[in-house]
N, C-alpha and C positions, 0 to 999 in steps of 0.2 A: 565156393563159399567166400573168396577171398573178394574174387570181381561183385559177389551179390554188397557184399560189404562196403564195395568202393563205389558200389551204384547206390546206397541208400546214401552215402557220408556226401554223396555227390549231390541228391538232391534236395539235403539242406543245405547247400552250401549256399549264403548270401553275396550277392554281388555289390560291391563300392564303388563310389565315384567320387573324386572333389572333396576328400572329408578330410579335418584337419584329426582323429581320433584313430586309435590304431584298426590298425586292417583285422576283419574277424578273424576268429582261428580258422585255420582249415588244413586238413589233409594237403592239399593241394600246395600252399606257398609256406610250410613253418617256418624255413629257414628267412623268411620276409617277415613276416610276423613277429619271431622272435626279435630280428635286429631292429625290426621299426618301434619295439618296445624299449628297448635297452639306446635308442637316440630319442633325442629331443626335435620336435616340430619347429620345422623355423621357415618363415615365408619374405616377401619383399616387398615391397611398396618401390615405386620410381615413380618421380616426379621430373620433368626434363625442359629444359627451355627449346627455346625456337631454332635455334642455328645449338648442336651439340655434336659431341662424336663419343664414342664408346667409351665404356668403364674398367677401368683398373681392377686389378683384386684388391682386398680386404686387407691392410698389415698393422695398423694400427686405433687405439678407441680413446676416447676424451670424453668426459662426463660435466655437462655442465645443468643449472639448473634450469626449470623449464619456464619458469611464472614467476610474478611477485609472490604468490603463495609459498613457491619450494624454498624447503629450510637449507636444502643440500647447494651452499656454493663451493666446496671443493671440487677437484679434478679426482677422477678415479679410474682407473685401468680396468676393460674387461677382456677377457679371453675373447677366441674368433670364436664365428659362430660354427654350429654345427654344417658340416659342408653337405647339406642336402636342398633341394631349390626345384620351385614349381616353373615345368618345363612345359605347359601350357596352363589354359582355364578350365579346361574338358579334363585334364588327369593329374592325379602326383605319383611319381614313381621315385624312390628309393637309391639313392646312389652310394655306390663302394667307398670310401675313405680312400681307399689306393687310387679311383678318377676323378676326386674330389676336386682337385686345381685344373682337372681339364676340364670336367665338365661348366666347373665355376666362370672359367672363360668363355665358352660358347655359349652359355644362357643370359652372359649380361652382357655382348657382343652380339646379338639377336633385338627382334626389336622390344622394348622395355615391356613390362609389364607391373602393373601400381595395385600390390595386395598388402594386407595387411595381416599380421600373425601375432597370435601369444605365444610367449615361451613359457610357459605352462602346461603340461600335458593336461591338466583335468580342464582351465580354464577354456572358457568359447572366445575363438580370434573375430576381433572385427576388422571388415574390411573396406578396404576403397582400392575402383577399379574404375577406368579406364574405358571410352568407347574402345571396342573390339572392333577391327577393322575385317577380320575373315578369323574361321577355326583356328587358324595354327598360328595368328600372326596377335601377339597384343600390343598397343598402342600406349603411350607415355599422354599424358594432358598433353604435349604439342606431338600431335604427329607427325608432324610434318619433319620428314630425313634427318636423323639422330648424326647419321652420318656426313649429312653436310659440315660445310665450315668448320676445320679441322681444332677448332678451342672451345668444345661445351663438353664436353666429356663427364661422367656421373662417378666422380670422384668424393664424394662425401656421402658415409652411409649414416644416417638420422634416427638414434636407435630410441623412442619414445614409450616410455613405461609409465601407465596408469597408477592411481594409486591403490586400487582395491584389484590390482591386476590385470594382465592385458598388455602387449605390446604391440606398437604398430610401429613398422621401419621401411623408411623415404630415404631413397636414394636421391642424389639432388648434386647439381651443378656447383662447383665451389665460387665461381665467379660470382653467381647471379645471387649466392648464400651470402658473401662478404659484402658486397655491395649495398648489400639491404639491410644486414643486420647487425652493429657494430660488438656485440656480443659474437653472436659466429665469425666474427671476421677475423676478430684477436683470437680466437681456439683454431680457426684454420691456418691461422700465420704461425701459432707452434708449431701447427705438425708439419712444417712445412719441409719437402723433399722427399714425403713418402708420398706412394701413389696412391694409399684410399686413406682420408680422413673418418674415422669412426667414432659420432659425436652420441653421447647417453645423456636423455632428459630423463630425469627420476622424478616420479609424485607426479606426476602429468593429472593436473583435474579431468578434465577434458579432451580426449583424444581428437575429437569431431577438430574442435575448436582448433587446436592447435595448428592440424592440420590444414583449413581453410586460411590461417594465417599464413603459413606458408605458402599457399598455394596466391596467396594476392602478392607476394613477391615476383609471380610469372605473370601477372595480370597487366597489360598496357592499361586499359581502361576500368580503375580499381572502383570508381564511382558508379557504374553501370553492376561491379558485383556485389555491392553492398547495398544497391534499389533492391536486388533479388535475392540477398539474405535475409534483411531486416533488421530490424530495430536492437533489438533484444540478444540477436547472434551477432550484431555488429559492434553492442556494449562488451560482449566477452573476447572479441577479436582484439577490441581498443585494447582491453585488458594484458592478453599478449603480446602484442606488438608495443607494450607500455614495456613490460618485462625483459625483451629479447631485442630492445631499442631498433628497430624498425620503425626509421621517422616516417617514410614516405607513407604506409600502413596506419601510424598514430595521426598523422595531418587527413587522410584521407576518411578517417574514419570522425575526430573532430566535425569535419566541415559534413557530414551527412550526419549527423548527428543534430549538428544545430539547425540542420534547417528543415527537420522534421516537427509532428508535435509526437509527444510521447503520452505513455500510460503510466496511471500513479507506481505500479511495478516498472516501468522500467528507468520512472526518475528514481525510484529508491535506489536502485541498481546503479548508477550514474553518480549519483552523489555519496552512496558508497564510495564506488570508486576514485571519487576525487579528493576524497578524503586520506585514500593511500598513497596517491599520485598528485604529483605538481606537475603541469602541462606549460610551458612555454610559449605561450603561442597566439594571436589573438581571438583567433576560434574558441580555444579555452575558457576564455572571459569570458565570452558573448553566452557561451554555455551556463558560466559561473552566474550571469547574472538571470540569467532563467531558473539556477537552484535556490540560491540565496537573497533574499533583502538587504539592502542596503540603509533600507529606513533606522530610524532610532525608536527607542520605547514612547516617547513622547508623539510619535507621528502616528506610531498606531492609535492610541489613545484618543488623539485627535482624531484621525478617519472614521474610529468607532462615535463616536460625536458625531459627526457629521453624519452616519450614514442614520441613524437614529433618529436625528432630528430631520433628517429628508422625507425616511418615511411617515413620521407623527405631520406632515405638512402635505404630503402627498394627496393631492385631488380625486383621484381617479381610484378606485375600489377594486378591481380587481389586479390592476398593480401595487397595491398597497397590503392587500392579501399576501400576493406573491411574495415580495418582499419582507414581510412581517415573517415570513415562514423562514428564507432563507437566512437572514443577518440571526435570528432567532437559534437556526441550528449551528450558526456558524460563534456566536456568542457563548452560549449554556456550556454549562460544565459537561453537561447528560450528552455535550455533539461525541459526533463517530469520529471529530481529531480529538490526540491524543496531548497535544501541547493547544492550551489557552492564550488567544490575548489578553493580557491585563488593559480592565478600562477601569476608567476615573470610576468612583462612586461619586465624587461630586457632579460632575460633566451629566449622569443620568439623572440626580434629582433634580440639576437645571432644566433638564428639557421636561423632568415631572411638572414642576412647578409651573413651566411656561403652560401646559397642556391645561394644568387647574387654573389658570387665568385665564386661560379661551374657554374651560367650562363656565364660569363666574358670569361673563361676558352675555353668553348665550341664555343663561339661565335668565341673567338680566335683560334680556331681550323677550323670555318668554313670560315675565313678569310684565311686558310693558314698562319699565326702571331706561331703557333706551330709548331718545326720541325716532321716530323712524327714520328723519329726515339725514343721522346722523350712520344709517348702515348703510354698509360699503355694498356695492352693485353683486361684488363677487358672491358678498354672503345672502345677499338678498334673492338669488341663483337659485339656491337650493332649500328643501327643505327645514326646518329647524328644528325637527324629531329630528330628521339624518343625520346634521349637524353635532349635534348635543350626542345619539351616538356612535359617532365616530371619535368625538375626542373620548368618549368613557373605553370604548376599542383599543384607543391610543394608551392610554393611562393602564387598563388591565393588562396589555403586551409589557410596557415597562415594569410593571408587578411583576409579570412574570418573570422575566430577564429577574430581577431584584432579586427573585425569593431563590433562585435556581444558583444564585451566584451568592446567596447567604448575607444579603446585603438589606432587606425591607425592611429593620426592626425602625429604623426611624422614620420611613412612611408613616407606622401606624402612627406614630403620633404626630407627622403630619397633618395624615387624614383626621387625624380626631379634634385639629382643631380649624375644620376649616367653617367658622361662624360662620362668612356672608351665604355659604352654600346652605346651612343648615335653615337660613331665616328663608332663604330663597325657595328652598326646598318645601314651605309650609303653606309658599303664594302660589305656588305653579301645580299645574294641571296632573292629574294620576298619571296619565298617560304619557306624561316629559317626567314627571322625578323619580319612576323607579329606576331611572339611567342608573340614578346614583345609587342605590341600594345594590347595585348589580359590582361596584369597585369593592361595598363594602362586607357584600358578599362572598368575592376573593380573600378580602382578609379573616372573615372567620370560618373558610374553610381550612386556612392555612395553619391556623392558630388550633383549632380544636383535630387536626391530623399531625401536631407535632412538629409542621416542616416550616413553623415561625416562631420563634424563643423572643421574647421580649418582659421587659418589669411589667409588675404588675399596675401600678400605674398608666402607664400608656395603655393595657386593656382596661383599666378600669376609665379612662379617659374618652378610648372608643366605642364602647358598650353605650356610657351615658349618652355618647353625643347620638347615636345610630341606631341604637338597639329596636326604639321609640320609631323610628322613620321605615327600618326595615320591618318590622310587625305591620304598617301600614300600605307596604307597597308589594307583601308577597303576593297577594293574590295576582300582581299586574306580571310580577318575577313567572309566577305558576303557567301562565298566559302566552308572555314572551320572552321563552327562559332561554334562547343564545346561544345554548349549549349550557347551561348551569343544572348541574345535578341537585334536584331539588331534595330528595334525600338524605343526600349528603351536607349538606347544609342544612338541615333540621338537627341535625346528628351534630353538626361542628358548632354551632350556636349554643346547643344545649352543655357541650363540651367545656365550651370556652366560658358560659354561666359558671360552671362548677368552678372556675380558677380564681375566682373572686372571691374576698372574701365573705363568710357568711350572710352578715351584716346588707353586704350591696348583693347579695343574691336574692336577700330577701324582698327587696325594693325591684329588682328585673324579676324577680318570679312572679311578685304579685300582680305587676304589672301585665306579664303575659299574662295571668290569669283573668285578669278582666277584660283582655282585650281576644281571645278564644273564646272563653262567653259569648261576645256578642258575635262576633264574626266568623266562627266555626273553620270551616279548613280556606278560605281567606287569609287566614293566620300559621304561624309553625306549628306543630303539633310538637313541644316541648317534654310532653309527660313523663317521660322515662327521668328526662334532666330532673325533673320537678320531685319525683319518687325519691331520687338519691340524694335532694337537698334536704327534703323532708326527713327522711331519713337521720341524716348528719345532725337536722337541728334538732329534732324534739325525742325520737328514739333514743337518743344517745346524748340527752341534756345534762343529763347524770353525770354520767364521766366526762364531758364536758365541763362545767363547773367546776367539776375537782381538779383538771387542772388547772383551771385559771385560778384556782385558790391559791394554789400551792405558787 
């Protein structure tokens, strides 16, 4: 019974390899089981230069901080570690406290081996290893003879701790540590005359990261490792090597830095960071002057002028397109940046005004008001429907810009008093002056959707002057509407009718009324407007009255 018992216990029993988690239970090893529960897992990381020789034990620890992020700059003492230690990559096996300094000697006098461990039983260890040279033998980043040249020896143990957990720990040369890092250099200089320096980074953001900074301290050619990390791991390298003052690390990372182009994340990234850091250096600049402007508020302003008026000049149609789209999204308050240029609001009604001067012009051209002899070869080139509308193009983009930035209330009453257009508008052809019904179209869809506030006057200013000219030219609107929602502008007219007072609705309603009559859907279809004035005036004359009495 006893052997049937020790043959079933036997063939559940699962087999381990290479695992940082205790060894299952079993019949077979309790007395390993139990003590590998009752120690702590602890593993090694080495990192070794080119010319080194073997490592010291363990006698003393130093804690310093790891980043500009860690709060922790005191020194703090930690106990030795637990004296158990991965005796190749294929196994871990368990060692006595009683062989613990012998065995401690012959596995860090062997050739190095670069793991990484938590001291955390529950937590998962991450690692960094090392090409493997054969089964039994592991390899340090230089393999090349640890043994060589009797002054590299791996006298400083590098104990780095996560902050959500996790510990990784780098054995490392003390010469090629001080040399490089003038923070390690003063904590290796304390401990000086014991034979292992034992340094504690607490709150380690980034374990990866840390470590690839230290590892370009073993790098001759630090430029060729930072082509093959990138951009983005090279911003959080700077970041360490900012920290743990590693000039040659901060210079090298600078100078691949500036002469890359980057991505809107990793400027972010960048000018964070320079904002916690002041860099020395002239690389730094060149960097600075690729985050920051140096211009004043008055040159933007200007340039925003300039770029406005380039395009309202602009010959060429499908560059003028383009451009209308870009400065456009780059303008409005509705763009995907989150900070605005401020531009002049007088700087855009100059360039309005100059555009209603080139309409004036043209109109008077197609009135005949121009001798011919007197038009330039340039305008005589093209078109003079295309002409006429391209500046009304011009003029509608600047509306737009205006009303998106809460700035057109004094267009309307611009536009409302633009007499020579209005007389011009009565000589010229169907087919040239619904141009202009098509600006004043923009304004009353503005006005009657809420997204144009202005006195009443100026609508009652722009109604009289336009109301009369757009009843005459929607059929040509209906025809070649641009993009104009005709719709909606039936809706916005009748809209912006209603905000007048009674008196002058009654003079635009009658108006539309006679002018529907004969011309049928040629004209707005008003009625809905027309019901609700109705309404106001005569159903409700009554109470009306009473109050004006009163």
């Amino acid at each position: 019974m006893d052997g049937q018992a020790r043959r079933r216990h036997g063939s559940r029993h699962r087999s381990w390899c290479c695992t940082f988690n205790a060894p299952p239970p079993s019949p077979e090893n309790p007395h390993l089981s139990q003590r590998y529960h009752n120690s702590h897992s602890n593993c090694k990381t080495k990192l070794g230069p080119q010319k080194a020789d073997s490592l010291s034990k363990v006698t003393t620890s130093i804690s310093v901080p790891n980043s500009p992020q860690s709060s922790k700059s005191e020194l703090s003492i930690v106990g030795r570690m637990d004296p158990r230690r991965i005796l190749s990559p294929g196994r871990v096996s368990p060692i006595d406290h009683t062989d613990s300094l012998e065995e401690d000697r012959h596995s860090l006098h062997a050739a190095p081996s670069a793991t990484a461990v938590d001291s955390m039983p529950r937590s998962r260890s991450q690692s960094f290893r090392a090409k493997i040279e054969s089964p039994d033998t592991n390899s340090s980043l230089d393999p090349s003879g640890v043994e060589e040249g009797g002054g590299g020896a791996y006298d400083v143990r590098l104990n780095l701790k996560r902050k959500n957990g996790g510990v990784m720990v780098l054995e490392l040369n003390s010469a090629v540590l001080a040399s490089n890092s003038e923070v390690f250099a003063g904590l290796i200089a304390g401990s000086s005359g014991r034979k292992m320096c034992r340094i504690e980074v607490p709150e380690v953001e980034n374990l990866g990261v840390f470590k690839e900074t230290i590892e370009l301290m073993f790098e001759e050619d630090t430029a060729k490792r930072l082509v093959k990390i990138g951009v983005s791991r090279a911003i959080d390298i700077l970041e360490v090597a900012a920290g743990i003052m590693f000039r040659r690390g901060v210079l090298s990372c600078l100078k691949y830095l500036e002469a890359v182009p980057w991505t809107e994340e990793e400027e972010e990234k960048l000018r964070s960071l320079f904002t916690r850091f002041k860099f020395d250096d002239a690389t730094s600049r060149d960097i600075l002057a690729r985050l920051y402007s140096q211009q004043s508020t008055d040159t933007h302003q200007n340039l925003a002028r300039h770029l406005v008026s380039s395009i309202t000049t602009c010959s060429d149609a499908n560059a003028r397109n383009e451009l209308k789209s870009l400065v456009k999204g780059l303008l409005c308050k509705s763009s995907v940046y989150e900070e605005q240029p401020d531009i002049n609001k007088e700087d855009f009604y100059d360039v309005c005004q100059s555009c209603l001067s080139v309409l004036v012009n043209l109109f008077e051209e197609a009135s005949d008001a121009i001798p011919y002899e007197k038009m330039g070869k340039k305008e005589m080139g093209k078109p003079l429907i295309a002409r006429i509308s391209r500046q009304v193009d011009n003029i509608n983009w600047l509306l737009e810009i205006l009303l998106d930035r809460q700035m057109a209330e004094e267009f309307v009453d611009l536009w409302g008093h633009q007499g020579n257009l209005l007389k011009l508008h009565e000589q010229a052809s169907p087919m040239v002056r619904y141009e202009l019904s098509r600006v004043s179209a923009v304004l009353f869809i503005a006005m009657g959707t809420r997204k144009l506030h202005c006195c009443w006057e100026a609508r009652s200013g722009l109604l009289q002057s336009w109301f009369v000219p757009m009843l005459l030219d929607f059929g040509w609107l209906q025809r070649c509407r641009k993009g104009l929602d005709m719709k909606a502008l039936e809706e916005a007219m009748g809209q912006t009718l209603l905000t007048l007072p009674l008196k002058q609705q009654y003079v635009l309603f009658m108006e539309w009324f006679r002018c529907f009559s004969r011309n049928g859907t040629e004209c707005p279809n008003l009625s809905k407007a027309f019901q609700i004035w109705w309404r106001r005036s005569f159903l409700r004359g009554s109470e009306t009255h009473a109050v004006e009495s009163r």
